[in-house]
C-alpha positions as CSV (number, residue, x, y, z in Angstrom):
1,X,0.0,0.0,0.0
2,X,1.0,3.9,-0.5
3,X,1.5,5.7,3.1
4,X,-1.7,7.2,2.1
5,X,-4.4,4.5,2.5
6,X,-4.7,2.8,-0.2
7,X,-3.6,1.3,-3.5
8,X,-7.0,4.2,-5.3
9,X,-5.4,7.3,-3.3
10,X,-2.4,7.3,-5.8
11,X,-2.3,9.2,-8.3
12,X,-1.9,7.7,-11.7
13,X,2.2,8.1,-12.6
14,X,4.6,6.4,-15.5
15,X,5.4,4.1,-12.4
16,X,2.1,2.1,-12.7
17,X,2.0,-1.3,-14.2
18,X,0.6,-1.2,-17.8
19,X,-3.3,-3.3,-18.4
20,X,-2.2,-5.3,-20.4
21,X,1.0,-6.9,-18.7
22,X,-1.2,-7.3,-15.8
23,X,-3.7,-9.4,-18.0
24,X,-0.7,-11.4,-18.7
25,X,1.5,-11.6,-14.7
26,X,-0.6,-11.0,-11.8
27,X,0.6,-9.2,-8.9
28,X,2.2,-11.2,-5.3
29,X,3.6,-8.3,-4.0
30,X,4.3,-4.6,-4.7
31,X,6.1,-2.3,-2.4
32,X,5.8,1.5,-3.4
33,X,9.2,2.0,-0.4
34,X,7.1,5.1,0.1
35,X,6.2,5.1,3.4
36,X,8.6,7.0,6.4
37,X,9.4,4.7,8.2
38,X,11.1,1.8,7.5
39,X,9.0,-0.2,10.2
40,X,5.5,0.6,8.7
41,X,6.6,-0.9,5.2
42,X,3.2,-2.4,4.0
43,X,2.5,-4.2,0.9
44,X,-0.4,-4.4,-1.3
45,X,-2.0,-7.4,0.5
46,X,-1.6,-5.8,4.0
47,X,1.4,-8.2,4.9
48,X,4.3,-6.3,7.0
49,X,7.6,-7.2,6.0
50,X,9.6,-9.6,8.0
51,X,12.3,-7.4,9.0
52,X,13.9,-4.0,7.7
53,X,17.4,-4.3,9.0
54,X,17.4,-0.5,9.0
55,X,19.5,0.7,11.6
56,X,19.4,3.9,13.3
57,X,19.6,7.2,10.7
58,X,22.8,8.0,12.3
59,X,24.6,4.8,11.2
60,X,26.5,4.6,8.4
61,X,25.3,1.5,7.2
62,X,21.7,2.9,7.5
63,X,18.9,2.7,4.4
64,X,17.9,5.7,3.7
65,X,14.8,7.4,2.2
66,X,15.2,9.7,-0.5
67,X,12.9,11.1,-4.1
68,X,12.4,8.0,-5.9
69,X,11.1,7.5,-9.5
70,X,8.0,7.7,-8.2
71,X,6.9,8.8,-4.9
72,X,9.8,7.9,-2.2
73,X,12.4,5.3,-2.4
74,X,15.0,3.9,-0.4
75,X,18.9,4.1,-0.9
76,X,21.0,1.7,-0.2
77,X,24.6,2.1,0.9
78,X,26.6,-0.7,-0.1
79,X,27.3,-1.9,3.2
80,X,25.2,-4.4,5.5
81,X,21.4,-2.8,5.6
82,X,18.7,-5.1,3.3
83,X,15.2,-5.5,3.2
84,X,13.5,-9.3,3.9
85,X,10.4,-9.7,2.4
86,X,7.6,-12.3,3.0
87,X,7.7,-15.5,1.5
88,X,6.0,-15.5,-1.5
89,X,5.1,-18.8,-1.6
90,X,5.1,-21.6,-4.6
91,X,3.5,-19.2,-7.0
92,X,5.5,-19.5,-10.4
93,X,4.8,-22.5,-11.9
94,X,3.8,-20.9,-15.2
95,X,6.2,-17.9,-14.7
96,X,7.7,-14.8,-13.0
97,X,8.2,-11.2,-13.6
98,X,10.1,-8.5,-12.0
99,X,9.1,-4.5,-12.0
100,X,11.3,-2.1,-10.1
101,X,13.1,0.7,-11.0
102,X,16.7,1.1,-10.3
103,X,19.3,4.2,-9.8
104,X,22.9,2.7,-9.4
105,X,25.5,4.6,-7.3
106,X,27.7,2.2,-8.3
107,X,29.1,0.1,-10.9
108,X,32.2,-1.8,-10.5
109,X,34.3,-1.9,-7.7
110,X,36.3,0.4,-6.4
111,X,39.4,-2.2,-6.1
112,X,39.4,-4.6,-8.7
113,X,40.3,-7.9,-7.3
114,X,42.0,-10.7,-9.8
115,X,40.9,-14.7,-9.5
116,X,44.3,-16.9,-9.2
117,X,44.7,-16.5,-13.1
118,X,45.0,-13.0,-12.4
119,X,41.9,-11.9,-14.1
120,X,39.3,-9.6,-12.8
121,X,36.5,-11.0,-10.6
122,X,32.9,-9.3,-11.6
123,X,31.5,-7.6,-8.9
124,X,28.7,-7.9,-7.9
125,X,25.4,-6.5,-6.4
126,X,22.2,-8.3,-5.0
127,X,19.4,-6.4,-5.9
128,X,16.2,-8.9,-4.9
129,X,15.8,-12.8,-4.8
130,X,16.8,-15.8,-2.0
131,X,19.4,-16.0,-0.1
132,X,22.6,-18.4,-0.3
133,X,20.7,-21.1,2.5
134,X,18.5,-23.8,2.1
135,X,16.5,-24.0,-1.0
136,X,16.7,-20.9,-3.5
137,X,14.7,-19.5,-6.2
138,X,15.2,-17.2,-8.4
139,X,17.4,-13.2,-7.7
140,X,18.6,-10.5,-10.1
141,X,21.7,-8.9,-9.3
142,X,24.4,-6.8,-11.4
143,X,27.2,-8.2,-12.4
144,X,29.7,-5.1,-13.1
145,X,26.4,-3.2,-13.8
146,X,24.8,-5.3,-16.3
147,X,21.6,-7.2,-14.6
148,X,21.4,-11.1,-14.8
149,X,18.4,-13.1,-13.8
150,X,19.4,-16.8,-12.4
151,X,17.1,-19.5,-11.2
152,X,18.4,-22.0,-8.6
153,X,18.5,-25.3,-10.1
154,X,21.3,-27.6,-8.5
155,X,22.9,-24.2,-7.3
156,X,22.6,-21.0,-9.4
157,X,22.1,-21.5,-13.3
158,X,22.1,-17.9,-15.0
159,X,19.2,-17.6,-17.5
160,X,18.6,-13.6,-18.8
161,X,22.3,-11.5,-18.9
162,X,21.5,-8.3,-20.6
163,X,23.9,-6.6,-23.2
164,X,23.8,-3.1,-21.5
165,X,24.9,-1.7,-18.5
166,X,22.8,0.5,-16.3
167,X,23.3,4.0,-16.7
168,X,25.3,5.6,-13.7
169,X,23.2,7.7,-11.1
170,X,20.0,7.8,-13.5
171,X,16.8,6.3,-12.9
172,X,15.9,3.1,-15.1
173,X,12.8,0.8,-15.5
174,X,14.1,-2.7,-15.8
175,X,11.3,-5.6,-16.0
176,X,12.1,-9.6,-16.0
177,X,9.6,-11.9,-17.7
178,X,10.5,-15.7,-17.6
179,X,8.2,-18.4,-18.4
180,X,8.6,-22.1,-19.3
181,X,8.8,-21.0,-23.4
182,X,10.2,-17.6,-23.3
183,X,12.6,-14.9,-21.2
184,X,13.4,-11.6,-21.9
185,X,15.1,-8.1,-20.1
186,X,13.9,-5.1,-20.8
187,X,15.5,-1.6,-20.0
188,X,13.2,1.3,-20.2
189,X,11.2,-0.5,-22.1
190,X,14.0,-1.7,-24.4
191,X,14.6,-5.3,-24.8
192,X,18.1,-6.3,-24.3
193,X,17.8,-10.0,-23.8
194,X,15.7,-12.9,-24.7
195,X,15.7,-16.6,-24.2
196,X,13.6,-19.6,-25.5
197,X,12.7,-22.8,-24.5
198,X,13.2,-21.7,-20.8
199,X,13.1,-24.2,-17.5
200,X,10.2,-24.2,-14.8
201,X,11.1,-21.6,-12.3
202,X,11.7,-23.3,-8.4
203,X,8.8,-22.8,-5.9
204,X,9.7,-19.6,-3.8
205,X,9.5,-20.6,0.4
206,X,11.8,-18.4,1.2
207,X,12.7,-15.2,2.9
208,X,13.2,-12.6,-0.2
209,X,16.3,-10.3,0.3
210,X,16.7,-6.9,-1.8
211,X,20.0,-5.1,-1.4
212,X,21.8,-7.8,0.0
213,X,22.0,-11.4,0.9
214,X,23.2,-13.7,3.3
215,X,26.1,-16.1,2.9
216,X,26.1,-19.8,5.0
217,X,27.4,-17.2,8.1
218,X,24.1,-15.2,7.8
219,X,26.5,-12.5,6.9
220,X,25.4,-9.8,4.3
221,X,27.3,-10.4,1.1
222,X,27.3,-8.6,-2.1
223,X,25.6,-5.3,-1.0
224,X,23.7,-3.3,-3.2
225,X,24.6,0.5,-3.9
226,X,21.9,2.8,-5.0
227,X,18.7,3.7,-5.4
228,X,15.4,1.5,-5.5
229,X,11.6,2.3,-6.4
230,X,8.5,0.6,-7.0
231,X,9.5,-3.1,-6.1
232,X,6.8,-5.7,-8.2
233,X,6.5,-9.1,-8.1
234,X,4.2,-11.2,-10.1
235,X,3.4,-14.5,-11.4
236,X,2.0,-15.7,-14.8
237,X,-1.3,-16.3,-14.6
């Protein structure tokens, strides 16, 4: 829900979902990130969010809120704050889709480091999916600022890689669509990767992390720096 009441006291804005993808994915979850507090985050079915891991506004590691796409949004420090969301449940059987909108503070890292062949190891950021324990899903994160969709099959299995990278510091739509015939990326409403003859997508039980994830330590791992806005998740119908 918006911090106003209700999904019918927004106003209409270029965030909104178009009819006819929503005749197509229906909606699990959306979270507009603009309420104040990080405590009173709602989604659209009334279902608080397991825990904010927001620390205190004087913390450096803190989330914090700031203009978003539309509305509010939170920003992310590339440290140790994330956002666990509900368990969705085994929903996506016939498919999933991802809506957000993204602002990237940051692209590669600021150190390079090298693999034992001496060549450069991506970096990476978790932007939303499952964690690294027990059984795993699906997650989109940027690998040197280009987003990649994986499903967990036997351990992570990338799918969707798209051939551009984010724009730095700008706000950008970026939608996932995978079924069991067909994938695709699309920035700003630019497709910039497809896949056919896709795989059944895992049943999601899980606590769903955005901005980072937890390793086998329960230790955040591969923070996310930046900007996010307008979080949707949906299945195929």
């Amino acid at each position: 829900m918006s911090s106003s009441g209700g999904r019918d006291a927004r106003p209409p804005s270029r965030c909104d979902l178009e009819p006819t993808f929503e005749d197509e994915y229906e909606v699990v979850s959306r979270y507009y990130l603009d309420e104040p507090s990080g405590a009173s985050l709602i989604n659209e079915v009334d279902v608080p969010l397991v825990n904010t891991s927001v620390p205190s506004p004087a913390s450096a590691h803190a989330v914090q809120r700031v203009e978003g796409a539309c509305g509010r949004a939170l920003r992310f420090l590339g440290r140790d704050s994330r956002l666990e969301l509900p368990a969705v449940g085994e929903v996506f059987a016939r498919g999933i889709a991802l809506d957000l909108w993204i602002r990237p503070a940051r692209l590669v890292a600021a150190e390079p480091m090298l693999d034992d062949k001496g060549e450069p190891i991506p970096f990476v950021q978790h932007v939303i999916g499952d964690g690294e324990l027990g059984l795993t899903s699906f997650r989109l994160i940027l690998e040197d600022g280009v987003p990649v969709f994986s499903i967990s099959d036997n351990g992570w299995r990338e799918l969707l890689r798209s051939d551009r990278v984010l724009a730095l510091n700008e706000w950008q739509h970026v939608r996932i669509t995978y079924d069991t015939d067909f994938g695709s990326v699309q920035i700003d409403g630019v497709e910039v990767a497809t896949l056919e003859l896709s795989s059944p997508v895992p049943s999601s039980v899980n606590t769903i992390y955005v901005g980072s994830t937890l390793t086998q330590f329960e230790q955040p791992n591969q923070a996310f720096a930046g900007d996010l806005d307008e979080l949707t998740i949906l299945a195929k119908r």
